[in-house]
C-alpha positions as CSV (number, residue, x, y, z in Angstrom):
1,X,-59.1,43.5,47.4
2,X,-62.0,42.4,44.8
3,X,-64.6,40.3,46.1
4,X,-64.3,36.2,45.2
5,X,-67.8,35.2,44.1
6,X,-66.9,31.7,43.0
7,X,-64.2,29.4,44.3
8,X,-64.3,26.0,45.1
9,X,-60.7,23.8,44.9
10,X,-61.6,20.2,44.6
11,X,-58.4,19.0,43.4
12,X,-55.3,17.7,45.0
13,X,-53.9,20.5,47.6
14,X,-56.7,22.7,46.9
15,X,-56.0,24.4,50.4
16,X,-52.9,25.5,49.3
17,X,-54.2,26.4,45.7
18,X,-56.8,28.9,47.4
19,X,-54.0,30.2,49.7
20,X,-52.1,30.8,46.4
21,X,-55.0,32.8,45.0
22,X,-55.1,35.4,47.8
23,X,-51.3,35.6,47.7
24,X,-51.4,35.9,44.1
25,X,-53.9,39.2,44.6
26,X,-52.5,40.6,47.4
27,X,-49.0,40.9,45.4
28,X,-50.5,42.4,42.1
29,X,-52.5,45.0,44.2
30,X,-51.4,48.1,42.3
31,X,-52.8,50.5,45.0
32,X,-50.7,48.2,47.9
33,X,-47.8,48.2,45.3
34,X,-47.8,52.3,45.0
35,X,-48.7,53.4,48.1
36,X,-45.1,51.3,49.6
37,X,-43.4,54.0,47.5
38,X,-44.8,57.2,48.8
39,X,-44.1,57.9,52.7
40,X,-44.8,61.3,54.0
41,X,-42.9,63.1,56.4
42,X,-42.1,66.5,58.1
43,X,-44.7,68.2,55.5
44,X,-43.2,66.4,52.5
45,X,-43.8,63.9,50.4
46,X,-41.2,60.9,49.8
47,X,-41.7,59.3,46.3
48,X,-38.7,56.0,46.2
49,X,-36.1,58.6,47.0
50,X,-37.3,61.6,45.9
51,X,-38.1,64.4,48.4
52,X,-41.1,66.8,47.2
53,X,-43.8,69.2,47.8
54,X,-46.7,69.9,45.6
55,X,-47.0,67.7,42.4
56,X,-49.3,67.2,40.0
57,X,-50.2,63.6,38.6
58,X,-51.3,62.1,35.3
59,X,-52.5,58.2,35.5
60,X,-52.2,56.0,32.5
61,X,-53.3,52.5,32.2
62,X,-55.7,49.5,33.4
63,X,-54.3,50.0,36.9
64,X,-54.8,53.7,36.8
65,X,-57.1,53.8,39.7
66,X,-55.7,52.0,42.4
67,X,-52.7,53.5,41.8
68,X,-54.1,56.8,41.6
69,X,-56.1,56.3,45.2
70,X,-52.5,55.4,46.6
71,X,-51.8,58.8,46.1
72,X,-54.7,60.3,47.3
73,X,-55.2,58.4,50.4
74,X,-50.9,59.2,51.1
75,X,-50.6,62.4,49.7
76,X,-54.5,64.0,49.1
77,X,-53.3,67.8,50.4
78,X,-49.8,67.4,48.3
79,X,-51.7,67.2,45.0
80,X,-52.0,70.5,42.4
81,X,-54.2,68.8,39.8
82,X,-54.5,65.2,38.3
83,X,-55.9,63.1,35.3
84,X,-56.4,59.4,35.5
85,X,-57.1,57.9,32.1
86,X,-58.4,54.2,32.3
87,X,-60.3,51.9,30.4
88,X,-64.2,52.4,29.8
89,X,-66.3,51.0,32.8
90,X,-63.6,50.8,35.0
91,X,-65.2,51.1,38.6
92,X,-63.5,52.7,41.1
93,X,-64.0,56.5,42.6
94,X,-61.1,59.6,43.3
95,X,-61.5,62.2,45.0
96,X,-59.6,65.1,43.2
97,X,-57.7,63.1,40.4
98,X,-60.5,63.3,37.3
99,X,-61.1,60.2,35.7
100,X,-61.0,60.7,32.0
101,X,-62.9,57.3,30.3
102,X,-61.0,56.0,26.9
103,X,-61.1,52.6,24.6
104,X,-58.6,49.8,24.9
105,X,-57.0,47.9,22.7
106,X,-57.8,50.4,20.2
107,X,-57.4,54.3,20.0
108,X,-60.3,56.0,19.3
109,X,-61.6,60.0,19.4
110,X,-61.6,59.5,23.4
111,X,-58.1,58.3,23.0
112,X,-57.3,61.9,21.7
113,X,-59.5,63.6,23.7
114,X,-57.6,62.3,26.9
115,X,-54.5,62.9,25.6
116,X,-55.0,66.5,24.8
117,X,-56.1,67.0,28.3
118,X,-53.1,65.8,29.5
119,X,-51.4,68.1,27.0
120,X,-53.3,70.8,28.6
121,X,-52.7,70.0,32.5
122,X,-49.2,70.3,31.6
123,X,-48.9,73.3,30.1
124,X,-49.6,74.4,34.1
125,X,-46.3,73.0,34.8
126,X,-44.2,75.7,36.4
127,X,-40.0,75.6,37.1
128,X,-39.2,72.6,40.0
129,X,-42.7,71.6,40.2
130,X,-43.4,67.5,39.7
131,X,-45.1,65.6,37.9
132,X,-45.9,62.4,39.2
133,X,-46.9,59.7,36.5
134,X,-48.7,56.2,37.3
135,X,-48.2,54.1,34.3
136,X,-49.8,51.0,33.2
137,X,-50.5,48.4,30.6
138,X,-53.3,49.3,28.3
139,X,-51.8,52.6,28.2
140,X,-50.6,52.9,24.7
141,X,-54.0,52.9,23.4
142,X,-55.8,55.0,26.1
143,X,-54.1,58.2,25.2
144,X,-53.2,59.1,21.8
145,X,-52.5,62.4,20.4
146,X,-51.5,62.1,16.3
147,X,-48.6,64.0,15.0
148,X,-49.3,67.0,13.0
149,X,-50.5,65.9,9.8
150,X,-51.5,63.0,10.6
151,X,-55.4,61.6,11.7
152,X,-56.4,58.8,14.3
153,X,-57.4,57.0,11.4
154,X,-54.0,57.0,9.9
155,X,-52.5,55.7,13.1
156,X,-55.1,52.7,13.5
157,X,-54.5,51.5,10.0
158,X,-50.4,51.6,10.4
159,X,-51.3,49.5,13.4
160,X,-53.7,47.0,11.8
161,X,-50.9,46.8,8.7
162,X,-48.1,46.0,11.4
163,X,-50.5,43.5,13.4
164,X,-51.1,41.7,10.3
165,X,-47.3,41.4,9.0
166,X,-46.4,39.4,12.2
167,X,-44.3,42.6,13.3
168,X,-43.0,42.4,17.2
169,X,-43.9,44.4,20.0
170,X,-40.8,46.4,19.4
171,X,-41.1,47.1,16.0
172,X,-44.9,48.2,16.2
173,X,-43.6,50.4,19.4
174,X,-40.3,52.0,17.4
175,X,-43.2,52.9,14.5
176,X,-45.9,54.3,16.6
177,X,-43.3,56.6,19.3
178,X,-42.7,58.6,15.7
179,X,-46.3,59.3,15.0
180,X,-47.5,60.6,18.4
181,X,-47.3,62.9,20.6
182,X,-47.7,61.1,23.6
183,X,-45.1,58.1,23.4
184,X,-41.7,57.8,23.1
185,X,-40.7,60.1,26.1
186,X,-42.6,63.5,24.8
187,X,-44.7,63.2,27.3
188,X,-42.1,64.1,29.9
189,X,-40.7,66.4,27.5
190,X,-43.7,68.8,27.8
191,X,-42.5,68.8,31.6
192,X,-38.8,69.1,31.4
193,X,-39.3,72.2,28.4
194,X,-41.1,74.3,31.3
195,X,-38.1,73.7,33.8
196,X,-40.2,71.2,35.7
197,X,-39.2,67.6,36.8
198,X,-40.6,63.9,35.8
199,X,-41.4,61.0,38.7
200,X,-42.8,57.8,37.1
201,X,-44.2,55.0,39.5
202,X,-44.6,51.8,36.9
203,X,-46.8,48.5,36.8
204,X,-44.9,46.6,33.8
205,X,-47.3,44.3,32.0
206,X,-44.1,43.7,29.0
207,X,-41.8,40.7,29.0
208,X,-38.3,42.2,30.9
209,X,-40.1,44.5,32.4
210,X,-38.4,47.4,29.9
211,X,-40.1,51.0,30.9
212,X,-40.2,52.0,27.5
213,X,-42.3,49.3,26.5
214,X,-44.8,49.3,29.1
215,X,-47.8,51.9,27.6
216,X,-45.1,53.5,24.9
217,X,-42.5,54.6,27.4
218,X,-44.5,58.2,27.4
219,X,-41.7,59.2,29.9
220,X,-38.8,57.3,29.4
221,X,-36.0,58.3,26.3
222,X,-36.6,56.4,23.3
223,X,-33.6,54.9,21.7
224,X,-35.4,54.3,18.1
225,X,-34.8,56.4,15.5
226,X,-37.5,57.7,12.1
227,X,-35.4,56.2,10.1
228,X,-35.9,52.4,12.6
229,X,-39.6,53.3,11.7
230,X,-39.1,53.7,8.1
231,X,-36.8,50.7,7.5
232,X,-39.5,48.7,9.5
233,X,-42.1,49.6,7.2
234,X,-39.8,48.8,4.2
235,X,-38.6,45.5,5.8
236,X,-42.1,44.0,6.6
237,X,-43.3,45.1,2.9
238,X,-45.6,48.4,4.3
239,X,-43.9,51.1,3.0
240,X,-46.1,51.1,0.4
241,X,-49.3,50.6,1.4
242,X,-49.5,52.6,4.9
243,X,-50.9,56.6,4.2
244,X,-49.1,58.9,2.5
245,X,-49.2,61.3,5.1
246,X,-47.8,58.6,7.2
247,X,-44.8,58.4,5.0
248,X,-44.2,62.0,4.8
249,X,-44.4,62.8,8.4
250,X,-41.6,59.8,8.6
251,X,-39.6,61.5,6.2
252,X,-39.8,65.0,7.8
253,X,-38.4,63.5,10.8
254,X,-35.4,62.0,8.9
255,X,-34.6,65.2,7.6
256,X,-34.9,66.9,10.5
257,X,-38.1,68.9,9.8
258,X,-39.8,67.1,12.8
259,X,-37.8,66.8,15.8
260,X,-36.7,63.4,16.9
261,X,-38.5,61.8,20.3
262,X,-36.1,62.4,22.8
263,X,-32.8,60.5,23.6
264,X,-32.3,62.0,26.6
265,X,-34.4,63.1,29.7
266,X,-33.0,65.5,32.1
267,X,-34.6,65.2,36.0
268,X,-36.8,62.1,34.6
269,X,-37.0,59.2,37.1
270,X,-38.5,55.9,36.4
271,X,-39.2,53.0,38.6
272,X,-40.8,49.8,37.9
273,X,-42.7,49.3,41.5
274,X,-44.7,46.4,39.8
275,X,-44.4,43.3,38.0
276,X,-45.1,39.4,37.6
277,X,-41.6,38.4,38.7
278,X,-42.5,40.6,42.0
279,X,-45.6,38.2,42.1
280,X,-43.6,35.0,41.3
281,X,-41.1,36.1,43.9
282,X,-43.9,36.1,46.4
283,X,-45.1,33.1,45.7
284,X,-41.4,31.6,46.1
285,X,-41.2,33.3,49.3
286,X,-44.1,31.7,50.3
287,X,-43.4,28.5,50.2
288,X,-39.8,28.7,51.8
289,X,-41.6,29.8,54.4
290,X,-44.1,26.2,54.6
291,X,-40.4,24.5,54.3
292,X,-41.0,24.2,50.6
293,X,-39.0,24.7,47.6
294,X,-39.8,26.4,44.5
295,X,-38.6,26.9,41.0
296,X,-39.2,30.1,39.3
297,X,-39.1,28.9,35.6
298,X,-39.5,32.5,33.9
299,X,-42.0,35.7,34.3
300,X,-41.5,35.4,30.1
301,X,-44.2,32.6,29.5
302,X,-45.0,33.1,25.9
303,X,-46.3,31.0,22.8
304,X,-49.3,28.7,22.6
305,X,-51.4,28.6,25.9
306,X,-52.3,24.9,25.7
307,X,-48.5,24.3,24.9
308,X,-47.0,26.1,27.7
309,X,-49.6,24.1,29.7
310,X,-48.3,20.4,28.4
311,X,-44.4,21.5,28.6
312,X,-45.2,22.8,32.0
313,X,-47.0,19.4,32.7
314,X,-43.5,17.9,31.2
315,X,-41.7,19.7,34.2
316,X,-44.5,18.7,36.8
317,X,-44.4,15.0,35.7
318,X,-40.2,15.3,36.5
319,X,-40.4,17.0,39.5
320,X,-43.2,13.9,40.5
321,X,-41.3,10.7,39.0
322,X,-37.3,11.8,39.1
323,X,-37.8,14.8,41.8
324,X,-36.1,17.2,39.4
325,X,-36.0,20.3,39.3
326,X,-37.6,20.0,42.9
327,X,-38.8,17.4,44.8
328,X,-41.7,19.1,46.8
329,X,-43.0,22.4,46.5
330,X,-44.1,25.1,44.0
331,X,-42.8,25.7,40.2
332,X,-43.5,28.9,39.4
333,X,-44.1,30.8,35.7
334,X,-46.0,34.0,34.4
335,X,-46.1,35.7,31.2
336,X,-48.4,36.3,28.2
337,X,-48.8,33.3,26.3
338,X,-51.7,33.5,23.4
339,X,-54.5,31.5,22.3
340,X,-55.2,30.8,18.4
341,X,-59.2,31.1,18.0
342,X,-60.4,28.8,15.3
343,X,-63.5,27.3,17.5
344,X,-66.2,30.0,18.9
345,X,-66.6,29.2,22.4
346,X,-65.6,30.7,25.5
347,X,-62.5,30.7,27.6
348,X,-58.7,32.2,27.9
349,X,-55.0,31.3,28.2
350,X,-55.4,30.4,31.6
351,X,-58.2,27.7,30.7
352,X,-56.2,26.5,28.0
353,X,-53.0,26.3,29.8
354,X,-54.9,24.2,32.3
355,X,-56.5,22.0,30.0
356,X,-52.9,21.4,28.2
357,X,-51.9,20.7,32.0
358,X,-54.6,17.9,32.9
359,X,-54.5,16.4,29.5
360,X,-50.6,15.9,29.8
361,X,-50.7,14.6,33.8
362,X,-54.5,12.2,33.7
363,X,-54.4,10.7,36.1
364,X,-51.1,11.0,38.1
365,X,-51.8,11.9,41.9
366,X,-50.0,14.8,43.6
367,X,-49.9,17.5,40.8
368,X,-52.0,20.5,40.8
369,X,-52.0,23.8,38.9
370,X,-53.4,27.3,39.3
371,X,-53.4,29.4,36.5
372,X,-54.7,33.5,36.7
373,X,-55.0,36.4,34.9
374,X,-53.9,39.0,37.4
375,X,-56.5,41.7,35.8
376,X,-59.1,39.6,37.0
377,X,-60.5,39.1,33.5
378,X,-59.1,36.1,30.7
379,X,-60.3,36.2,27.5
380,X,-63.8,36.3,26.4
381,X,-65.1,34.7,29.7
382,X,-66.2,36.3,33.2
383,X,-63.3,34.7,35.1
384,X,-59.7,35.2,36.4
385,X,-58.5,31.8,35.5
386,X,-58.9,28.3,36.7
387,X,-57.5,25.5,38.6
388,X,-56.4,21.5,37.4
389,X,-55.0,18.4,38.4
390,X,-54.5,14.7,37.1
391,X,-57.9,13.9,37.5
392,X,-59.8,16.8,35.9
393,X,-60.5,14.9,33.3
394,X,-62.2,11.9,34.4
395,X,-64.6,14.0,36.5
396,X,-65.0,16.4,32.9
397,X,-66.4,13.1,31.0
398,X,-68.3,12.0,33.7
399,X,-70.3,14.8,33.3
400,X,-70.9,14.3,30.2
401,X,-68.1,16.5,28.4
402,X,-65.5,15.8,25.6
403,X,-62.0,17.7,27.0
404,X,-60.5,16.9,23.9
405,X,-63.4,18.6,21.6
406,X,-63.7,21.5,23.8
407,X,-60.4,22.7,23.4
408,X,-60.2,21.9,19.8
409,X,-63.3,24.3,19.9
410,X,-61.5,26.8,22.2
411,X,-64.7,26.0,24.7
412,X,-62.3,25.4,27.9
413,X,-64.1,27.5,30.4
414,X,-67.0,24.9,30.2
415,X,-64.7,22.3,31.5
416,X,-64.1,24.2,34.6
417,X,-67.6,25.7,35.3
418,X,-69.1,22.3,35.3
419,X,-66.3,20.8,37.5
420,X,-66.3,23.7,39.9
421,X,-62.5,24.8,39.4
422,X,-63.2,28.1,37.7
423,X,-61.4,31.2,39.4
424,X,-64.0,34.4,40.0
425,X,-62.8,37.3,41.3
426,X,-64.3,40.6,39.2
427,X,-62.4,43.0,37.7
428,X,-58.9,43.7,40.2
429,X,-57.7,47.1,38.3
430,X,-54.2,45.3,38.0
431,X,-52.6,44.0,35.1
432,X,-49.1,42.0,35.5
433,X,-50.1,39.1,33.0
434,X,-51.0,35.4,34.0
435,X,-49.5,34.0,36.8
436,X,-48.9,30.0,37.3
437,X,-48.2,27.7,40.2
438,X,-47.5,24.1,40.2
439,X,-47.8,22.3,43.4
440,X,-45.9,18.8,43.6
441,X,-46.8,16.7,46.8
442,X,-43.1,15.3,46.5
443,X,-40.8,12.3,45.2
């Protein structure tokens, strides 16, 4: 459990705001979450329902570490080799799992250099032996090995073209799973080619939760197709202007010349052990059990942060006045929402779904929000995320401090410093998106 340097609730039911913070990182614990899904017995190890003996394991991701020490600390004597590939100055120690440093968001030579090691530790990979992956969010850029043909700087700039055309999640994955070597299932494929067999423990940082989203599905069958990638390009007005050698590996693979990413994954097993609904589920539970209700409103929160903050204000201010959806208790909602920078100041989604929040309930009694980045880390600021209530803003311009101009300015994390509702809790090697509780006193 990370260390809180910095919480103090002054807002209405701030008890039950800071009980809701060490629920909320208990539940993302990624090396809590993995090690329920190993049990060892009679000289075996039990991963979900999978009975084996030796195994190797390959960590991808922000939460690569505590996951990885799940392993170790259930299975340390079990384990043939492992790699655990995690973000640059991510503290944390193994034992016999190397830790391989790369870049996030963006690949870079230490991408490639991490993904050829993993290349290398499975070309060990014997009949029936195991590998056990630990994937994460993050992990798409991490570990990146180019097809052949192609350079890392080819990949970055197809990225940076899709970025820039407003292309989805989805379409940017279907084009990058045909230009590596790492996503898109082949991963396991270098397993299941050498007879052996594919166990994948996952912590889904994606909207639905979809295991061949999460890090590039570098173990799960990939539906999409080169010529999905190709007619993607052409669609969004790329095809063009990406590297030539980026078209003609695409139109090797629709000819056949490069084999497709595979469809189908023979003794493969994944398992999402991880996610914010599993946090938001938590939380529900939680306040059954204080004979409250709750209302989980989606784990799909996207859009503008200080949007989703005012329509979740619009649900609060219901619950209050009408007691609809729920009369007292928790509404509940996670996600990954996004901030438009046009100011230069510091702060997240969380502070700006707050802010959206307090402007939208001023001064109405018996709201309150929490709002935090499970990771530990919003934004450009040192802090998991923040708490508000209906009069945040009165005690924000009595210290001197325009709300309104500091979000206009995307300075929000001011706001909270100075009124002592900031969330601290260092870095917490998880990663299941923002997580938000309403508490309503009742109707």
């Amino acid at each position: 459990m990370p260390l809180i340097t910095h919480v103090v609730f002054p807002v209405f039911g701030g008890d039950l705001l800071s009980d809701l913070l060490g629920l909320i990182l208990k539940s993302s614990d990624l090396y809590l979450r993995t090690l329920r899904a190993i049990n060892i017995g009679n000289g075996k190890v039990r991963v979900m329902r999978h009975e084996i003996d030796n195994f190797y394991v390959i960590a991808i991701g922000k939460g690569s570490v505590g996951m990885a020490r799940a392993v170790e600390d259930a299975a340390y004597d079990k384990i043939i080799d492992g790699i655990a590939v995690v973000p640059k100055g991510t503290p944390g120690n193994l034992r016999k799992i190397r830790i391989l440093e790369s870049t996030h968001p963006l690949p870079t030579e230490a991408s490639v250099n991490a993904g050829l090691k993993i290349l290398d530790l499975l070309s060990n990979v014997r009949s029936d032996d195991y590998v056990l992956f630990l994937i994460s969010g993050g992990g798409s850029a991490l570990v990146e090995v180019p097809m052949k043909g192609l350079s890392l700087e080819d990949i970055k700039e197809v990225n940076n073209l899709l970025l820039r055309s407003g292309a989805t999640i989805h379409e940017i994955n279907t084009v990058r799973k045909h230009l590596s070597m790492t996503k898109g299932g082949r991963l396991a494929k270098e397993v299941i080619k050498r007879g052996g067999r594919v166990i994948t423990l996952i912590a889904s940082d994606v909207p639905g939760d979809d295991p061949a989203t999460v890090a590039s599905g570098p173990t799960v069958p990939d539906p999409t197709m080169y010529k999905d990638a190709i007619t993607i390009l052409r669609n969004r007005g790329l095809w063009d202007k990406v590297p030539s050698t980026v078209r003609e590996v695409l139109e090797q693979g629709l000819k056949g010349i490069i084999e497709e990413s595979p469809k189908e994954l023979v003794n493969t097993w994944n398992y999402v052990i991880a996610s914010n609904m599993d946090v938001l589920t938590d939380l529900a539970n939680y306040a059954k059990s204080l004979g409250m209700e709750s209302l989980i409103l989606t784990s799909r929160m996207d859009g503008e942060a200080r949007e989703v903050g005012r329509y979740l204000a619009s649900v609060a201010l219901e619950a209050r006045f009408r007691g609809v959806p729920i009369r007292r208790g928790l509404i509940l909602s996670g996600g990954e929402p996004t901030v438009t920078v046009v100011g230069n100041g510091r702060g997240g989604r969380t502070t700006e779904i707050c802010m959206g929040f307090a402007l939208s309930v001023r001064g109405v009694d018996g709201v309150s929000m929490i709002s935090m980045a499970t990771d530990g880390i919003d934004g450009n600021m040192d802090a998991a995320g923040c708490v508000a209530d209906g009069h945040l803003i009165e005690e924000a311009i009595k210290l001197g401090i325009d709300p309104v101009n500091e979000l206009r300015n995307n300075n929000t994390a001011v706001i909270f410093e100075r009124t002592n509702t900031i969330i601290r809790t260092g870095w917490t090697g998880s990663n299941l998106n923002i997580v938000t509780a309403i508490y309503v006193s009742g109707y």
